[in-house]
PDB file of the backbone (N, CA, C, O) and the ligand in Angstrom, with CONECT records:
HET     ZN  A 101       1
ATOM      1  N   UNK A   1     -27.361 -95.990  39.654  1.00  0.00           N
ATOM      2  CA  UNK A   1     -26.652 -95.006  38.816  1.00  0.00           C
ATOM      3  C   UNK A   1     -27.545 -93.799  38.512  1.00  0.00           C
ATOM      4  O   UNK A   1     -28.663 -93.920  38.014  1.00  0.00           O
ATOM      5  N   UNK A   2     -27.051 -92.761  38.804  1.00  0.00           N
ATOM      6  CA  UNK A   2     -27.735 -91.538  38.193  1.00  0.00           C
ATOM      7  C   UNK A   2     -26.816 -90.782  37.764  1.00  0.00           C
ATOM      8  O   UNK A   2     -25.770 -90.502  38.349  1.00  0.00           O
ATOM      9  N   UNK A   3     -27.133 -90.462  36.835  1.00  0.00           N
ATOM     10  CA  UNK A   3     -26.442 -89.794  35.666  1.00  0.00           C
ATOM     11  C   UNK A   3     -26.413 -87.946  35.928  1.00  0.00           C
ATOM     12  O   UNK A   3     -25.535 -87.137  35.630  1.00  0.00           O
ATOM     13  N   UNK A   4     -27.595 -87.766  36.521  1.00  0.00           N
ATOM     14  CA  UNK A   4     -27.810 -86.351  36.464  1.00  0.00           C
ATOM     15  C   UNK A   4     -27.141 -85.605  37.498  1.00  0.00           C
ATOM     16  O   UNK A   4     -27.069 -84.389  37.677  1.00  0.00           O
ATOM     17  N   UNK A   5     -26.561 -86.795  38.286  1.00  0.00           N
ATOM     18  CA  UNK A   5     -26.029 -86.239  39.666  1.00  0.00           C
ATOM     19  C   UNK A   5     -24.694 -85.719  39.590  1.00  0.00           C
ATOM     20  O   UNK A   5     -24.010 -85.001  40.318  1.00  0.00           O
ATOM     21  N   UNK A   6     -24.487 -86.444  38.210  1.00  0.00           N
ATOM     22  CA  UNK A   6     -22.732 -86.776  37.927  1.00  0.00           C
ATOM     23  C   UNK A   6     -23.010 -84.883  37.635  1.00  0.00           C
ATOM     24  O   UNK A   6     -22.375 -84.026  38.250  1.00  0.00           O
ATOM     25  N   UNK A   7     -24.003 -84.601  36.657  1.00  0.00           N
ATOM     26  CA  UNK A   7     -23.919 -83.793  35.676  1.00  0.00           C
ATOM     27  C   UNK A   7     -23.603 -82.563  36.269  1.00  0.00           C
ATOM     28  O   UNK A   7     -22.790 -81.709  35.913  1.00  0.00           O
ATOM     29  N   UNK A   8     -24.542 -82.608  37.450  1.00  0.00           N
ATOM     30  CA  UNK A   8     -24.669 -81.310  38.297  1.00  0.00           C
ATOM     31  C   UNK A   8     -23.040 -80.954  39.049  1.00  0.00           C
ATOM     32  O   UNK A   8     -22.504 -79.857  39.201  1.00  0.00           O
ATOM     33  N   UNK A   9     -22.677 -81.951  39.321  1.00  0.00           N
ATOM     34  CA  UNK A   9     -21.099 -81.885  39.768  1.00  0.00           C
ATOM     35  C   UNK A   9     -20.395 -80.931  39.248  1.00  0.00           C
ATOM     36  O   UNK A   9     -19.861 -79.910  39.682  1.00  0.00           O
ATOM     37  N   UNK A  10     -20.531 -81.680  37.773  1.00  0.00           N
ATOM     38  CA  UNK A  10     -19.325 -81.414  36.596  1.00  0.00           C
ATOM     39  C   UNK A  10     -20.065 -79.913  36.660  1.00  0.00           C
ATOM     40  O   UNK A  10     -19.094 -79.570  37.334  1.00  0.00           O
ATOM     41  N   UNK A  11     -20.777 -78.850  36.597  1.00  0.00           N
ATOM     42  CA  UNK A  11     -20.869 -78.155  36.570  1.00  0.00           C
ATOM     43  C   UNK A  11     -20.616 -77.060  37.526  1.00  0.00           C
ATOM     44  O   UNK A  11     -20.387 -75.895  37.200  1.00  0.00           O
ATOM     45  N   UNK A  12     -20.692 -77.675  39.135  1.00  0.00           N
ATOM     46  CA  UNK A  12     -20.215 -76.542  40.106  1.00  0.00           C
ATOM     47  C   UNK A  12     -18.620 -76.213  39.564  1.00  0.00           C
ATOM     48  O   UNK A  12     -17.980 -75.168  39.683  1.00  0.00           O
ATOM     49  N   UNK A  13     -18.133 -77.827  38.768  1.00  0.00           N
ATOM     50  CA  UNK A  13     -16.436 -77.395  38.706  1.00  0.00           C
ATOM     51  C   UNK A  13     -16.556 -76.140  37.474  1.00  0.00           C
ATOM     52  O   UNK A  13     -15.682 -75.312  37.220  1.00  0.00           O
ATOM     53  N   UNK A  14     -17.168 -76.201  37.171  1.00  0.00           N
ATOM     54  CA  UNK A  14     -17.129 -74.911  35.976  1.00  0.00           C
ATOM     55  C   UNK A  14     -17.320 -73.996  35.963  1.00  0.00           C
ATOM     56  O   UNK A  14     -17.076 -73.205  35.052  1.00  0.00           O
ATOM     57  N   UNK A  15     -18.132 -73.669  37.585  1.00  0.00           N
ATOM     58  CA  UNK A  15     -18.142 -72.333  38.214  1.00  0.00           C
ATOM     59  C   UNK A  15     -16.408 -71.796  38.039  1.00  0.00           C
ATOM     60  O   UNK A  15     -16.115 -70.628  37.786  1.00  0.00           O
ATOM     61  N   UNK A  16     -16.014 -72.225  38.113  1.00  0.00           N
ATOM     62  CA  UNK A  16     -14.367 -71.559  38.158  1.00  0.00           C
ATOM     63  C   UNK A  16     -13.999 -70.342  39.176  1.00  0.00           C
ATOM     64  O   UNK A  16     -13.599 -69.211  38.902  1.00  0.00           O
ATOM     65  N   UNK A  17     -14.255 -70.923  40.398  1.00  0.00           N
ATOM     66  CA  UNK A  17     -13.578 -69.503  40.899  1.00  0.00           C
ATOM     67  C   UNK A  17     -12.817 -68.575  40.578  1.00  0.00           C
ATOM     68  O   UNK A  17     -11.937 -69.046  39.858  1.00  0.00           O
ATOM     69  N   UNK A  18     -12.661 -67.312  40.754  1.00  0.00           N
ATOM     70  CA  UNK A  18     -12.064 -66.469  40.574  1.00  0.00           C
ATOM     71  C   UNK A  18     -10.290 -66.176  41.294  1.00  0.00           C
ATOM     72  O   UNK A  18     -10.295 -66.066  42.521  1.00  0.00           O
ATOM     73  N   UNK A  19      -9.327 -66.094  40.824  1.00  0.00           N
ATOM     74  CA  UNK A  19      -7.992 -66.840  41.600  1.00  0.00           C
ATOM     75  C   UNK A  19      -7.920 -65.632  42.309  1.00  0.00           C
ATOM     76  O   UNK A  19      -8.446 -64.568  41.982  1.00  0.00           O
ATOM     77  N   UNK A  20      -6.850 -65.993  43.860  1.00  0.00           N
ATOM     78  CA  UNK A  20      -6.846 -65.441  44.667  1.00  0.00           C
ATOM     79  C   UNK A  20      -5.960 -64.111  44.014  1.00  0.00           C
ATOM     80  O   UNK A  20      -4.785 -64.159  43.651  1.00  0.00           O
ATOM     81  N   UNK A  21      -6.998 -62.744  43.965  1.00  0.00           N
ATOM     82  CA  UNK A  21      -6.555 -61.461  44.053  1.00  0.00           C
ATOM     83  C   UNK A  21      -6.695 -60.736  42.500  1.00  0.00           C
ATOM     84  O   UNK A  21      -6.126 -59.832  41.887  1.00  0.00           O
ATOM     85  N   UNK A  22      -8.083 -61.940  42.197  1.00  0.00           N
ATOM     86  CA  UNK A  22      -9.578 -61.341  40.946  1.00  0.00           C
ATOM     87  C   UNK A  22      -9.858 -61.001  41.797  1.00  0.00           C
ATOM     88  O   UNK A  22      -9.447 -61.095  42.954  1.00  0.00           O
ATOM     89  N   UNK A  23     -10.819 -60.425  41.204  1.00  0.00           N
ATOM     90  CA  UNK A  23     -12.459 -59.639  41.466  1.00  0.00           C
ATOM     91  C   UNK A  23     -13.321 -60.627  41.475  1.00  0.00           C
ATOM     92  O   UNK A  23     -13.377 -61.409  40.526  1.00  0.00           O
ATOM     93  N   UNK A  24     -14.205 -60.747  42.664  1.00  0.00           N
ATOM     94  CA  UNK A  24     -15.028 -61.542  42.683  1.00  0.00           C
ATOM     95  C   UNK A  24     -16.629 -61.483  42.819  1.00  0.00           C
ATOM     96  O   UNK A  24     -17.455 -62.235  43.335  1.00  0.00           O
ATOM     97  N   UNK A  25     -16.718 -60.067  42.021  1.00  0.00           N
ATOM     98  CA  UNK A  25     -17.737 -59.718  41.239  1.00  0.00           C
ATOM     99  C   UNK A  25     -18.642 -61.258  40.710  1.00  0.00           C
ATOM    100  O   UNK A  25     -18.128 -62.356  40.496  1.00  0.00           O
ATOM    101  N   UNK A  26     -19.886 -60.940  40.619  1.00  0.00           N
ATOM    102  CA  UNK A  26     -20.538 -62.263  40.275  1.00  0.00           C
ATOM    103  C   UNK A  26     -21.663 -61.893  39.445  1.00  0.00           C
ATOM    104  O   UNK A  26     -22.568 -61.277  40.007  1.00  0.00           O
ATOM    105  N   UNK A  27     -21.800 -62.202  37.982  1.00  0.00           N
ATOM    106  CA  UNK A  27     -23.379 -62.014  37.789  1.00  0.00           C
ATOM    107  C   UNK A  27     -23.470 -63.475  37.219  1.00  0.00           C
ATOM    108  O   UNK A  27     -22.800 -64.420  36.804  1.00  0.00           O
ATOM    109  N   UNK A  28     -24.836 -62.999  37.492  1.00  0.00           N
ATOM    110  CA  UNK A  28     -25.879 -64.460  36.830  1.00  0.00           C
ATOM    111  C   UNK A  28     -27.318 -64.915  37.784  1.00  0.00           C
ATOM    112  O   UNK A  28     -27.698 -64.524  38.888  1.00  0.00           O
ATOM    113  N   UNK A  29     -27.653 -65.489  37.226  1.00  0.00           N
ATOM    114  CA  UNK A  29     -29.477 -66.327  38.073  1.00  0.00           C
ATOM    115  C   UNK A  29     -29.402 -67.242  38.196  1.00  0.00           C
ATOM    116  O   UNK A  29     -28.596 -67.908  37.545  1.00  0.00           O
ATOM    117  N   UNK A  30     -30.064 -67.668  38.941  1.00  0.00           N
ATOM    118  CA  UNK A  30     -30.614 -69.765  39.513  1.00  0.00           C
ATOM    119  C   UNK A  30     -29.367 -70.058  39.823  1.00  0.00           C
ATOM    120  O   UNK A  30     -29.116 -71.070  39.169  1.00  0.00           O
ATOM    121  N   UNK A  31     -28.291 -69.717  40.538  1.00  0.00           N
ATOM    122  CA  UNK A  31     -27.286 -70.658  40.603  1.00  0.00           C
ATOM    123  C   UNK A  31     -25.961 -71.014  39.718  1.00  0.00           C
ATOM    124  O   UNK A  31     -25.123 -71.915  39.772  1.00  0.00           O
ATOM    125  N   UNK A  32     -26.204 -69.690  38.737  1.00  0.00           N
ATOM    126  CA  UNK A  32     -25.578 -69.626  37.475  1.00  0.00           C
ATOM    127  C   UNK A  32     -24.831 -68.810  37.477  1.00  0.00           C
ATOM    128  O   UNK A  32     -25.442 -67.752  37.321  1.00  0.00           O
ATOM    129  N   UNK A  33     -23.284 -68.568  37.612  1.00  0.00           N
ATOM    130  CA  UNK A  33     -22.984 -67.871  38.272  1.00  0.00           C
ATOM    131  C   UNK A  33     -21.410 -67.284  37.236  1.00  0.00           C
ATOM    132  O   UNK A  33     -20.517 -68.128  37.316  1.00  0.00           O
ATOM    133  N   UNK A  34     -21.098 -66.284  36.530  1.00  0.00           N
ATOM    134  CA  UNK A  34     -19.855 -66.391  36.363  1.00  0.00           C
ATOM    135  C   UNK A  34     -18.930 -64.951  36.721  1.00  0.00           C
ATOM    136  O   UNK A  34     -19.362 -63.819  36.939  1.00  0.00           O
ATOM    137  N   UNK A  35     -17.875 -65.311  36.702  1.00  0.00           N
ATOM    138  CA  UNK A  35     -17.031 -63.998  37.288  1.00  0.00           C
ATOM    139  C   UNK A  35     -16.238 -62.859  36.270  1.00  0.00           C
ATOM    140  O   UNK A  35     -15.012 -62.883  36.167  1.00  0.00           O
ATOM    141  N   UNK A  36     -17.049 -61.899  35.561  1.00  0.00           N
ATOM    142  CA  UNK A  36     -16.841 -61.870  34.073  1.00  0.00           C
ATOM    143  C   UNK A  36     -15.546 -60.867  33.994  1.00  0.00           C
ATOM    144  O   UNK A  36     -14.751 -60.628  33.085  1.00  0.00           O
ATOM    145  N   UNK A  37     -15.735 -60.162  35.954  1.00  0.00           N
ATOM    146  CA  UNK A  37     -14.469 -59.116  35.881  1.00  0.00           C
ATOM    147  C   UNK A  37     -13.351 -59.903  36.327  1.00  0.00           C
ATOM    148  O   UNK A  37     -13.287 -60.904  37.041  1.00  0.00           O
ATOM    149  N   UNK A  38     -12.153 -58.943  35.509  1.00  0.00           N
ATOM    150  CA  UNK A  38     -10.844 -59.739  35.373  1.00  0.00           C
ATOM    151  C   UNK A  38      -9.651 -58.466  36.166  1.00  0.00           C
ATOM    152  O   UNK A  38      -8.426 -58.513  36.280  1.00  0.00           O
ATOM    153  N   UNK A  39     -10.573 -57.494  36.566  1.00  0.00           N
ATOM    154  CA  UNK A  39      -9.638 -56.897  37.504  1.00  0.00           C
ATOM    155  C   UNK A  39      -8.974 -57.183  38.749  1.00  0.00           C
ATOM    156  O   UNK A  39      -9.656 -57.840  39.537  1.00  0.00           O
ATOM    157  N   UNK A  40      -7.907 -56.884  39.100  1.00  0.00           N
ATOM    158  CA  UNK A  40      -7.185 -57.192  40.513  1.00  0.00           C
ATOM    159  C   UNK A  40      -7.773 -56.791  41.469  1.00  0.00           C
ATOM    160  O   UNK A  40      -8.160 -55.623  41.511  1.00  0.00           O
ATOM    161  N   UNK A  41      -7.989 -57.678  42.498  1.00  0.00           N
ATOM    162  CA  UNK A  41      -8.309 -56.824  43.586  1.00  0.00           C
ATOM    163  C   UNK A  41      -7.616 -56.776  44.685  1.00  0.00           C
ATOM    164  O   UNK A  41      -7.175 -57.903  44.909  1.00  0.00           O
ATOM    165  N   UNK A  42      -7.144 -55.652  45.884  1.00  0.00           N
ATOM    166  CA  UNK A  42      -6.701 -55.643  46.969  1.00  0.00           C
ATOM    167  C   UNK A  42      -6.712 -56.983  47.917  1.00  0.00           C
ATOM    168  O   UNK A  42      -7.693 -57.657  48.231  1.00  0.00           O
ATOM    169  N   UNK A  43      -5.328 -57.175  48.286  1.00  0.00           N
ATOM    170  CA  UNK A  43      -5.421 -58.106  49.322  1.00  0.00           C
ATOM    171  C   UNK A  43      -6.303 -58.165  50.752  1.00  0.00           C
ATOM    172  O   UNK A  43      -6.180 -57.434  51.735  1.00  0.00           O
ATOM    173  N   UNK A  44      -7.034 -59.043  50.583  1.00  0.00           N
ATOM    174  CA  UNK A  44      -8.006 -59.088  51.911  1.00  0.00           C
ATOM    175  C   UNK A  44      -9.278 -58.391  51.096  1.00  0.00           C
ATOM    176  O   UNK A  44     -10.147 -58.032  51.890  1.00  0.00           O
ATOM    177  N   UNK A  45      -9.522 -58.179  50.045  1.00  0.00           N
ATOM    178  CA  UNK A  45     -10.890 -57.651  49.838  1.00  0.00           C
ATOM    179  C   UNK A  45     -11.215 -58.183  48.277  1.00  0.00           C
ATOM    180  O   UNK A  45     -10.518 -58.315  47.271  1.00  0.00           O
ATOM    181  N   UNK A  46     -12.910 -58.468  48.651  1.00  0.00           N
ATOM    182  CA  UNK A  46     -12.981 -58.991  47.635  1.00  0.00           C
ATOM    183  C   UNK A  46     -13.354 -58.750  46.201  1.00  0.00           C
ATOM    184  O   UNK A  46     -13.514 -59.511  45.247  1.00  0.00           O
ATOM    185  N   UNK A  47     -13.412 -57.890  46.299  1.00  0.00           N
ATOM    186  CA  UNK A  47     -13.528 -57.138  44.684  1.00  0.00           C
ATOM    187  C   UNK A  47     -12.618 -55.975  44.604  1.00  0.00           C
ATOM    188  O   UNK A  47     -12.245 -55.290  45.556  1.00  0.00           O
ATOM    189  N   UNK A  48     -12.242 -55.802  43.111  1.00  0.00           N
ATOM    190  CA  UNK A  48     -11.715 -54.231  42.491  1.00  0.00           C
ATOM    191  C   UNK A  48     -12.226 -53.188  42.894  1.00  0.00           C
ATOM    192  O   UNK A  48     -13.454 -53.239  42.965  1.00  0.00           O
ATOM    193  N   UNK A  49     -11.570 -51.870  43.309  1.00  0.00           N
ATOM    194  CA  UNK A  49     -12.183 -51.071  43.571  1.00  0.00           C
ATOM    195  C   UNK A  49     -13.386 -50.546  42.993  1.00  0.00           C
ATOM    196  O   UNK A  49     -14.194 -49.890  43.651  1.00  0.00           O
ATOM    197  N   UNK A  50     -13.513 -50.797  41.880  1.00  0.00           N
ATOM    198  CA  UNK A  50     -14.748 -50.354  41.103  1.00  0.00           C
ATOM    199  C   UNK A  50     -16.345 -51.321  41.571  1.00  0.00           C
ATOM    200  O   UNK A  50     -17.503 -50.914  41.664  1.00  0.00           O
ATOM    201  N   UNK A  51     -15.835 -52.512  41.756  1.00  0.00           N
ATOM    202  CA  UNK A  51     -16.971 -53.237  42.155  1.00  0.00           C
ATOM    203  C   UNK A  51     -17.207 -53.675  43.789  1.00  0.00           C
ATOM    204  O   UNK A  51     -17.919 -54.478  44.392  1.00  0.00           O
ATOM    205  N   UNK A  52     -16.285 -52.765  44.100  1.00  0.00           N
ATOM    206  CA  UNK A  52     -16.506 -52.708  45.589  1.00  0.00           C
ATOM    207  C   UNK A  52     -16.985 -51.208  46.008  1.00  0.00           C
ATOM    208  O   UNK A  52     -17.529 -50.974  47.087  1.00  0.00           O
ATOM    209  N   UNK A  53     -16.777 -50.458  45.255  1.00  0.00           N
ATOM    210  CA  UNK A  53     -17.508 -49.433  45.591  1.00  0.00           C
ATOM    211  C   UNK A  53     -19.275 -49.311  45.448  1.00  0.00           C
ATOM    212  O   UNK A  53     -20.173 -48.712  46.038  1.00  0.00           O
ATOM    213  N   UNK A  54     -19.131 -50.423  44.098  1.00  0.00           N
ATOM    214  CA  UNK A  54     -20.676 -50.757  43.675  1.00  0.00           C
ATOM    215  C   UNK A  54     -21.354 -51.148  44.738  1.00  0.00           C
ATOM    216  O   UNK A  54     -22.381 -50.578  45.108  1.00  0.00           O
ATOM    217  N   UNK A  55     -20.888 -52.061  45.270  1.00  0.00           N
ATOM    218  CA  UNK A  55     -21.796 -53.258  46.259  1.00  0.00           C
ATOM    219  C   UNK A  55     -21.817 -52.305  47.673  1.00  0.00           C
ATOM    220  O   UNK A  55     -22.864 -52.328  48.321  1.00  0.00           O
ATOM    221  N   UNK A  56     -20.594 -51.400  48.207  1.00  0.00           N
ATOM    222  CA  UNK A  56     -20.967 -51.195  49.057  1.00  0.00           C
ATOM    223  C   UNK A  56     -21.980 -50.204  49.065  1.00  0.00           C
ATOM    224  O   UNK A  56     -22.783 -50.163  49.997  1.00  0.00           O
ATOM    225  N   UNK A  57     -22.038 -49.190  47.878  1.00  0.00           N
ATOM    226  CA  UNK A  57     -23.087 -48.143  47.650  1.00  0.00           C
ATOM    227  C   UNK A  57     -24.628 -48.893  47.601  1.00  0.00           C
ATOM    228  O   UNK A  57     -25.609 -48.627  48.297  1.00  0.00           O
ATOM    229  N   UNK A  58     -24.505 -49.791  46.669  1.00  0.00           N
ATOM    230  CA  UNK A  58     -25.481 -50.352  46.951  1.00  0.00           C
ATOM    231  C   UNK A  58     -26.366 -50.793  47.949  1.00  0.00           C
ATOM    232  O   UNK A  58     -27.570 -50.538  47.917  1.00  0.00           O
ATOM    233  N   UNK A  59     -25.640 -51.654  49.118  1.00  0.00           N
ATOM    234  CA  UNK A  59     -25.676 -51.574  50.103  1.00  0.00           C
ATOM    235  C   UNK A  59     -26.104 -50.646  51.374  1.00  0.00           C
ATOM    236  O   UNK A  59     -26.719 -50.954  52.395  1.00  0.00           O
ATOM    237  N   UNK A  60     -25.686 -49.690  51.045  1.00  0.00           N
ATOM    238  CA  UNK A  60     -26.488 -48.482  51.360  1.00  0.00           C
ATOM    239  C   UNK A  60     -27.684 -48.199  51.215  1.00  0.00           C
ATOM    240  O   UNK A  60     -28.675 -48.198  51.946  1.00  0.00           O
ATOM    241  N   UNK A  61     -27.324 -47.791  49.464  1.00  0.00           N
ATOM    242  CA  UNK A  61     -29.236 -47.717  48.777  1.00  0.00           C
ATOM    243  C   UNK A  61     -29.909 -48.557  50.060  1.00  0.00           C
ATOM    244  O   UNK A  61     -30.537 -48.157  51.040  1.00  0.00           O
ATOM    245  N   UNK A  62     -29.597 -49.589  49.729  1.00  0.00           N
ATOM    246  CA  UNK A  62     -30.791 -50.058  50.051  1.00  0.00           C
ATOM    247  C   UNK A  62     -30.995 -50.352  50.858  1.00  0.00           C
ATOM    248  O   UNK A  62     -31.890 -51.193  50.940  1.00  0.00           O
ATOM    249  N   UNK A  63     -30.260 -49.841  52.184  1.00  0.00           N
ATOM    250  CA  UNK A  63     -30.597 -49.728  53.815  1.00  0.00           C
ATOM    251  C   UNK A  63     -31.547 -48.350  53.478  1.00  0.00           C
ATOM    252  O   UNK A  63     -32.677 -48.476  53.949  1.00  0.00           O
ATOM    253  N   UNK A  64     -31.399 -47.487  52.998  1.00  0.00           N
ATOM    254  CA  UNK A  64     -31.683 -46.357  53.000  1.00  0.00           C
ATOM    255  C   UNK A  64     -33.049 -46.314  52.460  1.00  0.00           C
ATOM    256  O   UNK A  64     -34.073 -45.910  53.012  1.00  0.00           O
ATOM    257  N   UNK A  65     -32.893 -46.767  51.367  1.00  0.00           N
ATOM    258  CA  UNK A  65     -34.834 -46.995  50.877  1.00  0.00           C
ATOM    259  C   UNK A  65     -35.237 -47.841  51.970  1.00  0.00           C
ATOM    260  O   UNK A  65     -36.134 -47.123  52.413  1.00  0.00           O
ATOM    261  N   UNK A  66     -35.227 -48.798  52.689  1.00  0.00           N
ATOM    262  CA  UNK A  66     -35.502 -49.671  52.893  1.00  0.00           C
ATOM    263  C   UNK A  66     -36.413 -49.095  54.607  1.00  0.00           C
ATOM    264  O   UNK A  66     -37.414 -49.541  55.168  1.00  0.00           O
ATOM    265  N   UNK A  67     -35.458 -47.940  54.964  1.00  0.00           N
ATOM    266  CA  UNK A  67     -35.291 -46.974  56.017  1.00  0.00           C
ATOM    267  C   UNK A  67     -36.820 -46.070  55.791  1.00  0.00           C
ATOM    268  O   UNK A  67     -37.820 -46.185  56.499  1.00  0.00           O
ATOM    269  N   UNK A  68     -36.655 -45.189  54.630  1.00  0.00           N
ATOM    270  CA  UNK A  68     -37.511 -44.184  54.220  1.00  0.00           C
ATOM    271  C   UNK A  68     -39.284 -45.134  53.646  1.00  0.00           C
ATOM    272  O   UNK A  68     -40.469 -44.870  53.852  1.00  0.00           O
ATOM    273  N   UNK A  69     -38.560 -46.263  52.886  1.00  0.00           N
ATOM    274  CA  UNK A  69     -39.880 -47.219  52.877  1.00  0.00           C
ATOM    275  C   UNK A  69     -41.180 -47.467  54.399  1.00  0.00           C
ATOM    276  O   UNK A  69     -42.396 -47.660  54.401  1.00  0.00           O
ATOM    277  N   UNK A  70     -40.247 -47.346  55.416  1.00  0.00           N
ATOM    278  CA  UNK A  70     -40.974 -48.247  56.255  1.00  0.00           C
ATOM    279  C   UNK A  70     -41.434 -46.432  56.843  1.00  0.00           C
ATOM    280  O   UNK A  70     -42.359 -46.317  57.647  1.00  0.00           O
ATOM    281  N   UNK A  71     -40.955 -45.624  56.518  1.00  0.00           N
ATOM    282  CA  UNK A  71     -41.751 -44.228  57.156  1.00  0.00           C
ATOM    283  C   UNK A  71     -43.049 -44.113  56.120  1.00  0.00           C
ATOM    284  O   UNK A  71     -44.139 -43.839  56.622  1.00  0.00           O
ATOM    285  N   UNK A  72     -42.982 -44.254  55.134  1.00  0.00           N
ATOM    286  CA  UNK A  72     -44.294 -44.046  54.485  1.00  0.00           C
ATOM    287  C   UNK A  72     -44.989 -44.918  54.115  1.00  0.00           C
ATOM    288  O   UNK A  72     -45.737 -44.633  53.180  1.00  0.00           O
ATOM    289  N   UNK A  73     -45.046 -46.390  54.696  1.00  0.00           N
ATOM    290  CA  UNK A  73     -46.041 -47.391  55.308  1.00  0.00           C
ATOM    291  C   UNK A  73     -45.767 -48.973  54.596  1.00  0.00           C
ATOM    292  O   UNK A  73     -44.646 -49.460  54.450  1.00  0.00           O
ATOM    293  N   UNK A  74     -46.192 -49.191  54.465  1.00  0.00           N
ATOM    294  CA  UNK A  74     -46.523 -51.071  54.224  1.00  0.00           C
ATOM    295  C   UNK A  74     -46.338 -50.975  52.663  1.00  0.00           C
ATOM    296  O   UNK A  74     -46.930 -50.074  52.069  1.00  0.00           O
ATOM    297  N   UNK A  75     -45.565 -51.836  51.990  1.00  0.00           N
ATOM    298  CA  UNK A  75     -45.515 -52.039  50.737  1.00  0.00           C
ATOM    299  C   UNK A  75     -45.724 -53.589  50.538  1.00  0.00           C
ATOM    300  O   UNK A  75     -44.890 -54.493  50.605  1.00  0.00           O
ATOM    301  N   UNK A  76     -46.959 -53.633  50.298  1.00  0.00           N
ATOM    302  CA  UNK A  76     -47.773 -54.802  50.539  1.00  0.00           C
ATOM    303  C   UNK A  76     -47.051 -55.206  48.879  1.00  0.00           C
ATOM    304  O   UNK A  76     -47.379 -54.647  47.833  1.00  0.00           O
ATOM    305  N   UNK A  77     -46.174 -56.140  48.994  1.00  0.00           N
ATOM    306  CA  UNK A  77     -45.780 -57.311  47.639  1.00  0.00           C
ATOM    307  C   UNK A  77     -44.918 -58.285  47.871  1.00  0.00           C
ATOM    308  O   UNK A  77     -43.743 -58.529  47.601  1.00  0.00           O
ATOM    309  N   UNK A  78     -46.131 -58.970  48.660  1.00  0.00           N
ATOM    310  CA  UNK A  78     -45.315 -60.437  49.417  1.00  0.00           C
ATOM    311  C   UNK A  78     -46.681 -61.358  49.440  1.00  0.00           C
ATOM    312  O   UNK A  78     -46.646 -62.504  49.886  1.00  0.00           O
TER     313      UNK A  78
HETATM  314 ZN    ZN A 101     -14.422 -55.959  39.562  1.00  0.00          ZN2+
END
């Protein structure tokens, strides 16, 4: 018997997905995860326009630094 195994279960169920045609926006750490926006989102996509514009801009950013990073050399923090 382990008890802790049960525990961890009972908790993915509490993730609560977000129902089909939320926003499936996500914050949180370690695995902790909740879906705090309650906007609609477009069929076939997975977030509200507002948080899909986020992620994909984002997304960008950070091809883009990531781009201009490697022209001005080694960012030694690893
Ligand atoms: Zn959203």
């Amino acid at each position: 018997m382990v008890p802790e195994n049960k525990k961890k279960a009972r908790k993915m169920d509490d993730l609560r997905l977000p129902r089909t045609g939320q926003c499936k926006w996500a914050e949180g750490t370690g695995g902790d995860y909740i879906f705090p926006c309650k906007n609609r989102a477009e069929p076939g996509v997975s977030y509200c326009a507002e948080h899909h514009a986020l992620v994909y801009i984002s997304a960008e950013e950070r091809r883009r630094n990531r781009e201009s990073r490697q022209q001005i050399g080694s960012h030694a923090a690893a």
